[in-house]
C-alpha positions in Angstrom: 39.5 21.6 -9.2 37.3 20.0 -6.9 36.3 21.7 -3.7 36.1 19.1 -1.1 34.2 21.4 1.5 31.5 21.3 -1.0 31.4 17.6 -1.6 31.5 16.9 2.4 28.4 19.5 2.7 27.1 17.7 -0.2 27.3 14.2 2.0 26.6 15.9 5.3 23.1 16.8 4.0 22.5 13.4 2.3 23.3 11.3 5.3 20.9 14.0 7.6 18.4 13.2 4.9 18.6 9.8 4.7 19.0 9.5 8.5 15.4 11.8 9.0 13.5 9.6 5.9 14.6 6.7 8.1 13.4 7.9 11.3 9.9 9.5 9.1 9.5 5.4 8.0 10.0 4.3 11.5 6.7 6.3 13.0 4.6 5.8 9.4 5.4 1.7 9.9 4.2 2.3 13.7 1.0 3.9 11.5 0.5 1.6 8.8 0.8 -1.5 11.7 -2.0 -0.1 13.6 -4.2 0.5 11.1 -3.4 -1.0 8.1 -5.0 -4.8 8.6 -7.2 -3.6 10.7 -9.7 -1.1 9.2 -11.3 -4.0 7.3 -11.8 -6.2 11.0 -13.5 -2.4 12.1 -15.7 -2.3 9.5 -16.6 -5.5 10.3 -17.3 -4.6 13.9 -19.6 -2.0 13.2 -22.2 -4.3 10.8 -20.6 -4.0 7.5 -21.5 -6.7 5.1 -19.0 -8.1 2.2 -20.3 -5.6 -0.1 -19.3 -2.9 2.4 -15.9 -4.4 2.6 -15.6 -4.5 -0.9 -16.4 -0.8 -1.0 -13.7 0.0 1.6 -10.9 -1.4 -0.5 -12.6 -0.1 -4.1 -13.8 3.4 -2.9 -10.4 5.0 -1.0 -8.1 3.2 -4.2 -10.3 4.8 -7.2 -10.6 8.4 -5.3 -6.8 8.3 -4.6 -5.9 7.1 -7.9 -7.6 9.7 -9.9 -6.5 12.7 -7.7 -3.0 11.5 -7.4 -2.8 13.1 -10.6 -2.6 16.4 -9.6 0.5 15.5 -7.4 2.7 17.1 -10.5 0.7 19.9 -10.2 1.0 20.8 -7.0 4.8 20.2 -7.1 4.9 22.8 -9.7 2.7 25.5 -7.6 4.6 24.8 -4.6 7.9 24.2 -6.4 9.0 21.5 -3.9 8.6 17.9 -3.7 9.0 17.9 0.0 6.2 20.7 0.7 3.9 18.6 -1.2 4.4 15.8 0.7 4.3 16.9 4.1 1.7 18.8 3.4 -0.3 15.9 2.6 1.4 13.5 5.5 0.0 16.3 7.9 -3.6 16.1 6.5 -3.5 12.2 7.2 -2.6 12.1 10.4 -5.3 14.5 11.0 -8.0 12.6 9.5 -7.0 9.7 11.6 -7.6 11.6 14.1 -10.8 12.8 13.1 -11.6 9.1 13.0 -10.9 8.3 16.2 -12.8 11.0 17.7 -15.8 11.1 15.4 -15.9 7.2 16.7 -15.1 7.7 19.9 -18.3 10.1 20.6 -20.2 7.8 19.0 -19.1 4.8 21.3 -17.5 6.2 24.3 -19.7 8.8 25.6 -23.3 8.9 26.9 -24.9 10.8 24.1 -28.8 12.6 23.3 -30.3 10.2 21.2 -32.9 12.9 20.3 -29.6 14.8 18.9 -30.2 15.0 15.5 -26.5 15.1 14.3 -25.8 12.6 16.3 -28.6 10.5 15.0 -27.6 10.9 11.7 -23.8 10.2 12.3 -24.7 6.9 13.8 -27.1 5.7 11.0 -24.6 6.4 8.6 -21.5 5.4 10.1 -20.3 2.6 7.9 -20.3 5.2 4.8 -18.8 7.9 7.3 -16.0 5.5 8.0 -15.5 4.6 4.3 -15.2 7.9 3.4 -12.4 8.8 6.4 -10.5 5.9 5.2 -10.7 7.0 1.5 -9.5 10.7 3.2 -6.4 8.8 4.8 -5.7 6.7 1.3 -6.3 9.6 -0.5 -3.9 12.5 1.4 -1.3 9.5 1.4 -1.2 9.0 -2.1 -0.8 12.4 -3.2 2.1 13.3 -1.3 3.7 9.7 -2.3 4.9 10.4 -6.3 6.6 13.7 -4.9 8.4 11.9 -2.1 9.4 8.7 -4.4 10.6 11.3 -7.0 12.7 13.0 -3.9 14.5 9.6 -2.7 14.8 8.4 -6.0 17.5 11.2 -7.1 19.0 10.7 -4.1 20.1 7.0 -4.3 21.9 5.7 -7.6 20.1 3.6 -10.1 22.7 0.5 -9.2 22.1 1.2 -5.5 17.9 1.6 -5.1 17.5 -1.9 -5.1 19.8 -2.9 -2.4 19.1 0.6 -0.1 15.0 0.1 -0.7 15.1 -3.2 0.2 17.5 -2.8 3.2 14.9 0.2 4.5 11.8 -1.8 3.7 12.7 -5.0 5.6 14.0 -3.0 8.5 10.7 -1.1 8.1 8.7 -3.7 7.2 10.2 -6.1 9.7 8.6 -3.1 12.8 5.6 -2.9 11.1 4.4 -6.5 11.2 5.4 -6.7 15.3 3.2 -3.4 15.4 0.6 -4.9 13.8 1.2 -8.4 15.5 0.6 -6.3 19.0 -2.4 -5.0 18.0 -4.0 -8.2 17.3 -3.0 -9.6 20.3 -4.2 -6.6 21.8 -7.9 -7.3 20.3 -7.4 -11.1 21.1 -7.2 -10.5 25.0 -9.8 -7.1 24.7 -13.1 -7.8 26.2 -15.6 -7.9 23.7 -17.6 -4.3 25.1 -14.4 -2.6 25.1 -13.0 -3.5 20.7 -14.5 -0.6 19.5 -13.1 1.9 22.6 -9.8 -0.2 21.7 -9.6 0.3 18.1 -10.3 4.5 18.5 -7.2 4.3 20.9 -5.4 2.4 18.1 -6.4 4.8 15.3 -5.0 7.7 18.1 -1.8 6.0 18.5 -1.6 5.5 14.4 -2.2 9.4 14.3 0.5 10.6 16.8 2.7 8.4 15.1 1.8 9.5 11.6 2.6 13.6 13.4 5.6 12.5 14.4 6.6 11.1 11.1 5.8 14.5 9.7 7.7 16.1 12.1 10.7 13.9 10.2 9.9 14.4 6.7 10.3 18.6 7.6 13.3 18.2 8.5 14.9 16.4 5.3 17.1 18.4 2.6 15.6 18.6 -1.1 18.1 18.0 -4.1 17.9 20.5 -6.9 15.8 19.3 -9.5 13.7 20.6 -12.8 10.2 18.9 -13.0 8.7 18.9 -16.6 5.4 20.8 -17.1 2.6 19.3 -18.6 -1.6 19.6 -18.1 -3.1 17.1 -15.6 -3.7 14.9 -17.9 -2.3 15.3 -21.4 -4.3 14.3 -24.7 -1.6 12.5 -25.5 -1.0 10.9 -22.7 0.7 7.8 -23.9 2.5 9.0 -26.7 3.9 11.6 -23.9 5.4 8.6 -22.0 7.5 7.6 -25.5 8.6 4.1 -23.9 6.3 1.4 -25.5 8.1 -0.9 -22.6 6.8 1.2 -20.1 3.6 1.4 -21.1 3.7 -2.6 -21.1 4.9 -2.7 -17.9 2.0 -0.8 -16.5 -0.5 -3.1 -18.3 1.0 -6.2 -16.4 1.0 -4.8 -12.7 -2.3 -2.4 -13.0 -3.9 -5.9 -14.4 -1.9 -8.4 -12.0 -3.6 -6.2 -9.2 -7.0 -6.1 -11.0 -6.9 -10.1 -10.7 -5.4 -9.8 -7.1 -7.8 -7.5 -5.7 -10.6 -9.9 -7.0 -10.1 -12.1 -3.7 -7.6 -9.4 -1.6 -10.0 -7.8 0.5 -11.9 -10.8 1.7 -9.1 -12.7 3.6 -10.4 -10.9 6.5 -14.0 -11.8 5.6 -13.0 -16.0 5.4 -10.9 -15.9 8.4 -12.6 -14.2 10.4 -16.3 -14.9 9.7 -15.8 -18.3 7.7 -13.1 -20.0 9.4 -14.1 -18.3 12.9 -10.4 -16.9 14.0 -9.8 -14.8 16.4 -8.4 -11.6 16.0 -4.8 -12.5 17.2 -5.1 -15.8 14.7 -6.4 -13.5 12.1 -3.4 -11.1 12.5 -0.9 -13.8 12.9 -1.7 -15.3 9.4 -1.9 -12.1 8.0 1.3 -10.6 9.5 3.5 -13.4 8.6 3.2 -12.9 4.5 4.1 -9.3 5.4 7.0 -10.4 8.2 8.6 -12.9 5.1 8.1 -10.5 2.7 9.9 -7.2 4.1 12.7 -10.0 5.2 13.5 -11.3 1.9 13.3 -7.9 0.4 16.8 -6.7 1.3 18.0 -10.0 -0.6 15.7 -9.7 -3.2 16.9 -6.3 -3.8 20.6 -7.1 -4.2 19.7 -10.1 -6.9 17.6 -7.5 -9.2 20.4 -5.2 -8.9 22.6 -8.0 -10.3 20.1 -9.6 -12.9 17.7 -6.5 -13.4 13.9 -5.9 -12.2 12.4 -7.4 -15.0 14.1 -10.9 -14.1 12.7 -10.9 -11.1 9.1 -10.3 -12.3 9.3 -12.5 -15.2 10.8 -15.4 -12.3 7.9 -14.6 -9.7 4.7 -14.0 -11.0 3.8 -17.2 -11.9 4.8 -17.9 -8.6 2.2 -15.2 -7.0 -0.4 -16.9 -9.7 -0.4 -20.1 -7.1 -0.8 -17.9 -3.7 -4.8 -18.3 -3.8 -5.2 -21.5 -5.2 -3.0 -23.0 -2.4 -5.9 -21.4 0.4 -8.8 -22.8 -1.2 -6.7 -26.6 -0.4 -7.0 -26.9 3.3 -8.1 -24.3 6.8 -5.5 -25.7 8.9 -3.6 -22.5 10.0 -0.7 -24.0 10.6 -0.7 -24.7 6.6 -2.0 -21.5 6.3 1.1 -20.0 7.5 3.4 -22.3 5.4 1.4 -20.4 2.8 1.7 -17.2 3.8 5.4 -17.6 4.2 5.7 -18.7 0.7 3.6 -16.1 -0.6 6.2 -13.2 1.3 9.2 -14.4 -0.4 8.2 -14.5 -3.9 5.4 -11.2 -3.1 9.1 -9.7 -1.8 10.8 -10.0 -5.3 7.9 -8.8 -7.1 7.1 -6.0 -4.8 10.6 -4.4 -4.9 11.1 -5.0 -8.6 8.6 -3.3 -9.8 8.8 -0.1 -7.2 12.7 0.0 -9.3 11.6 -0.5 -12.2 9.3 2.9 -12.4 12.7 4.3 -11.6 14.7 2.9 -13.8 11.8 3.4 -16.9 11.7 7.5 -16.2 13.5 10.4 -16.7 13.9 12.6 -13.0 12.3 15.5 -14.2 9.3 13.3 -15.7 9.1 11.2 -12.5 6.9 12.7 -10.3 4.1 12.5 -13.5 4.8 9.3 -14.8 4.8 7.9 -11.3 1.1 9.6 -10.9 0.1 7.6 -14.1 0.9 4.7 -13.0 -0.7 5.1 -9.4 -3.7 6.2 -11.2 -4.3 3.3 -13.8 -2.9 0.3 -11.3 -5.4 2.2 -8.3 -8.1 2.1 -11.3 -7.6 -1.7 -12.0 -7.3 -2.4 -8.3 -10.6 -0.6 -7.4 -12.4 -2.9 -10.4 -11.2 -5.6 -9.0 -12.4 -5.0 -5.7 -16.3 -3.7 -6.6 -16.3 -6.7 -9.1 -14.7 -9.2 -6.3 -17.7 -8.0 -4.2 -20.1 -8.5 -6.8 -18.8 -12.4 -8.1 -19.1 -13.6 -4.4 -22.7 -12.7 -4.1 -23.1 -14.7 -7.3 -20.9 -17.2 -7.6 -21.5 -21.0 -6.2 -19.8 -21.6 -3.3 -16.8 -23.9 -2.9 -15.8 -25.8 0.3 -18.6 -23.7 1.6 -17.8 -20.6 0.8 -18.2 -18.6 -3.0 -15.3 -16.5 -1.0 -12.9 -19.5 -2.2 -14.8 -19.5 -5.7 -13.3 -15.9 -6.2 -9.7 -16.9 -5.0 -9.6 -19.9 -7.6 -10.8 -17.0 -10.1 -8.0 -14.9 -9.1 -5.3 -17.3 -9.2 -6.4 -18.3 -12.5 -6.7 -14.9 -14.0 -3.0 -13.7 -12.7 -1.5 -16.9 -14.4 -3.2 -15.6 -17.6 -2.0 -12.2 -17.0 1.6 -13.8 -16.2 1.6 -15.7 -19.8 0.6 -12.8 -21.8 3.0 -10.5 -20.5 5.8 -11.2 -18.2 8.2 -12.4 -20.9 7.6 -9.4 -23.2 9.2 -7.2 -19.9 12.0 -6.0 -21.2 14.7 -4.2 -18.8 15.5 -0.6 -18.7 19.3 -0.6 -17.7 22.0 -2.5 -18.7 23.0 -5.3 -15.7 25.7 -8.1 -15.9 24.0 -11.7 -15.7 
């Protein structure tokens, strides 16, 4: 017999879950708006060259991806998905605001000069500010296996894509106006008040990240058995046993190796090449984003129907053209045409390939497998970065910049990438086409 007081506990807790994961997401978009474009135009601020910026997108990505792989380990000392990642939620919102006040003594406040620690802060502050942003990458990242693991048993297989993309465009959508308002913010900033402007920003980002934390305590954890295996097993792939899996984490951890070739010097062509301001800069920038979380509700329900690995196979040619298209005109009026284009079919891969970890993994091997992939994809995306860096200090320059050689190289390398592998994708649940 069923016992209906236990299924309406059962649904009681789920919905108070679900409703607290919503209201965590609506604070950590508030976060990742404020900060998220915007460490690179910092860096910039304080006298960082491209190589530095290169760095900041290589360093925090490599460091998280190779100590995300004790996430499974600390799920199994703790024995709780949800104490590992608010743990690690708390720990970035406190080096954000470390950031904020490390910079904000630095800039804000009349200071010894003869003060040796001081001194020393100041001449290195570029690496110190490298090294808080990989701290921020890196605490988020650990705690994001255990919470994907969490939500993932609590939706059904034939319901992620349509509930994940609902959550991420409403999510998304508040993000992008976030991040929107802090440009325009720095557009209308006098130019001796940015850096005061951005510690207040990377303060707000930090209450907001506390408050999210606040949310996350406060949702149920399902049951659940987690496998236990050594950090890293010797036999690591043959551990996985899913030859399809393994493909699929050569296409994206290479897709993103070609991507992050030219990725992290948008900033550096808009805003030092083409001369934008900071609201134009975060106006072209938002609006890939603003598209992208849009279309991802729709994009969710059609993978549902036709399976994740339709979608990829259908967009990343699609994502192959995004570059080429910005080395063809400035004009950012076409640039946002661009941009547009490049959120919808970014919004089909993006939430595709979140699913299809899902549907490729067993729950009780998810929270491993999950720390695999972050850790070979953050590896690719981190060699893409240092060697993106090191081909624009090399390579001749088109339309005059070697910024738009690298983005021809990237757009050429994803469609190679694309032809190799997307058809050989093959899907991990039955769907009705």
């Amino acid at each position: 017999m069923i016992d209906n007081n236990k299924i309406q506990v059962k649904n009681s807790k789920l919905r108070t879950t679900l409703k607290m994961s919503f209201l965590d997401g609506i604070f950590a978009s508030v976060m990742f708006g404020c900060v998220q474009d915007y460490f690179t135009p910092f860096l910039l601020l304080i006298k960082g060259t491209v190589m530095d910026v290169g760095m900041l997108s290589a360093v925090p990505n490599i460091t998280a991806s190779v100590l995300q792989i004790f996430s499974n380990i600390f799920v199994q000392i703790f024995k709780s998905r949800k104490t590992v990642f608010c743990i690690f939620v708390f720990l970035q919102a406190l080096t954000l605001l470390l950031c904020s006040a490390i910079f904000f003594i630095l800039y804000s406040i009349e200071t010894d000069t003869s003060n040796l620690f001081l001194s020393f802060i100041k001449h290195y502050e570029i690496q110190i500010f490298i090294s808080m942003v990989t701290l921020y990458t890196v605490f988020g990242s650990i705690g994001n296996p255990a919470w994907a693991s969490l939500m993932s048993d609590l939706i059904p297989a034939h319901k992620r894509g349509k509930y994940f993309g609902f959550r991420n465009s409403i999510l998304g959508v508040l993000l992008v106006v976030v991040s929107l308002l802090v440009g325009i913010t720095l557009r209308f900033c006098p130019s001796d008040y940015l850096i005061n402007t951005f510690v207040i920003i990377f303060l707000i980002a930090s209450t907001s990240r506390f408050i999210s934390w606040y949310y996350l305590t406060k949702m149920h954890e399902p049951p659940f058995t987690i496998e236990r295996a050594p950090i890293v097993p010797h036999h690591i792939l043959q551990s996985i046993k899913k030859n399809d899996f393994l493909l699929f984490i050569a296409f994206i951890s290479l897709m993103n190796f070609a991507v992050y070739l030219s990725a992290p010097f948008f900033a550096v062509l808009m805003l030092q090449h083409l001369k934008f301001s900071y609201f134009e800069y975060s106006l072209v920038t938002v609006s890939a984003p603003f598209v992208m979380y849009v279309a991802m509700h729709w994009w969710g329900t059609i993978a549902d129907k036709i399976g994740n690995a339709r979608v990829l196979i259908i967009t990343s040619p699609l994502i192959a053209i995004v570059p080429v298209l910005w080395v063809l005109g400035s004009d950012i009026i076409y640039l946002l045409f661009i941009q547009i284009f490049s959120g919808i079919v970014w919004s089909g891969f993006t939430i595709s390939s979140f699913n299809y970890m899902f549907d490729a993994s067993a729950s009780s091997k998810r929270v491993r497998y999950i720390s695999y992939f972050n850790l070979i994809n953050g590896i690719m995306i981190s060699a893409g970065a240092m060697a993106g860096g090191y081909l624009i200090e090399i390579l001749p320059a088109v339309n005059g910049s070697s910024i738009y050689t690298i983005l021809l190289v990237s757009g050429i390398l994803r469609l190679c990438i694309t032809v190799i592998f997307a058809q050989r994708l093959k899907e991990m649940r039955l769907v009705k086409i």
